[in-house]
C-alpha positions as CSV (number, residue, x, y, z in Angstrom):
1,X,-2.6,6.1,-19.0
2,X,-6.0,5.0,-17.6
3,X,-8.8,7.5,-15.5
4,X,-7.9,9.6,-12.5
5,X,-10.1,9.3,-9.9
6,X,-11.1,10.6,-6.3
7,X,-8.8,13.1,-4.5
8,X,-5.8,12.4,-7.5
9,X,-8.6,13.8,-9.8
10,X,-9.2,17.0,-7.5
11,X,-6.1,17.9,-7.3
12,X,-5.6,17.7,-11.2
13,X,-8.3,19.8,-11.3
14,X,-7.0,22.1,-9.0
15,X,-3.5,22.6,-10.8
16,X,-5.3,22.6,-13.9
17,X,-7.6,25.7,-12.7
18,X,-3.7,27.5,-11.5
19,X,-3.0,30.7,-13.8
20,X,0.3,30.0,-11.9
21,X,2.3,27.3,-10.4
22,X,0.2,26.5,-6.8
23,X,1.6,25.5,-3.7
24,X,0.2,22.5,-1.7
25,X,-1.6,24.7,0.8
26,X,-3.3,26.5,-2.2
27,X,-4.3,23.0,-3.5
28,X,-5.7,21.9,0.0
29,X,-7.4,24.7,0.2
30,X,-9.2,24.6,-3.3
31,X,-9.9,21.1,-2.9
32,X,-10.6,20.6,1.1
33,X,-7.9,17.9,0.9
34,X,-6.0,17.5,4.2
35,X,-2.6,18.8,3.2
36,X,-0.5,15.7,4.1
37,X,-2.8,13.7,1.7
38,X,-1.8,16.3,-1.3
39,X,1.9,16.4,-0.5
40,X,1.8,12.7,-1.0
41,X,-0.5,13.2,-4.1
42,X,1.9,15.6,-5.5
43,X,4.9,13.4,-4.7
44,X,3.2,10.2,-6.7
45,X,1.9,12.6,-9.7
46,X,5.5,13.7,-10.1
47,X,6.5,9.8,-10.4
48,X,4.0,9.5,-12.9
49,X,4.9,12.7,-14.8
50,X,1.2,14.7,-14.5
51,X,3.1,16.9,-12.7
52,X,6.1,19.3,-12.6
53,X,7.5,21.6,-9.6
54,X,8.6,24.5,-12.0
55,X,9.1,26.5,-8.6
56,X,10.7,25.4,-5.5
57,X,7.2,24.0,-3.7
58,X,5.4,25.2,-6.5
59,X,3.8,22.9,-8.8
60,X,1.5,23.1,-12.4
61,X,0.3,20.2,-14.1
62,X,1.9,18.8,-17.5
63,X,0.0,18.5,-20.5
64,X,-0.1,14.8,-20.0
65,X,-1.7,15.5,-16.7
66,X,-4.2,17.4,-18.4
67,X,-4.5,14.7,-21.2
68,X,-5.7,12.4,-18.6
69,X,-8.3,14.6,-17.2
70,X,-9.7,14.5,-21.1
């Protein structure tokens, strides 16, 4: 999978820095990314399996999420 960039980046970085799985408001908040714009982040990450939602609204990043952030 190619480079993340911008806010898709951030947010990797965010879940990556999680001792736990983090909600999108705790994402937003790390980042300063308008919630919305994570949500749909989160929802395209999942797609591209970066991302898991071990937790009901909870989510942590994969190991090929963190692959990608090298």
């Amino acid at each position: 999978m190619s480079e993340v960039a911008g806010e898709t980046k951030q947010i990797l970085e965010a879940l990556a820095q999680c001792a736990t799985p983090c909600g999108n408001k705790d994402i937003a908040e790390a980042t300063g990314i308008d919630k919305k714009v994570v949500s749909k982040e989160i929802t395209a990450l999942k797609k591209k399996g970066l991302v898991d939602s071990p937790v009901r609204c909870k989510y942590g990043i994969t190991a090929e999420g963190k692959s990608v952030l090298g």
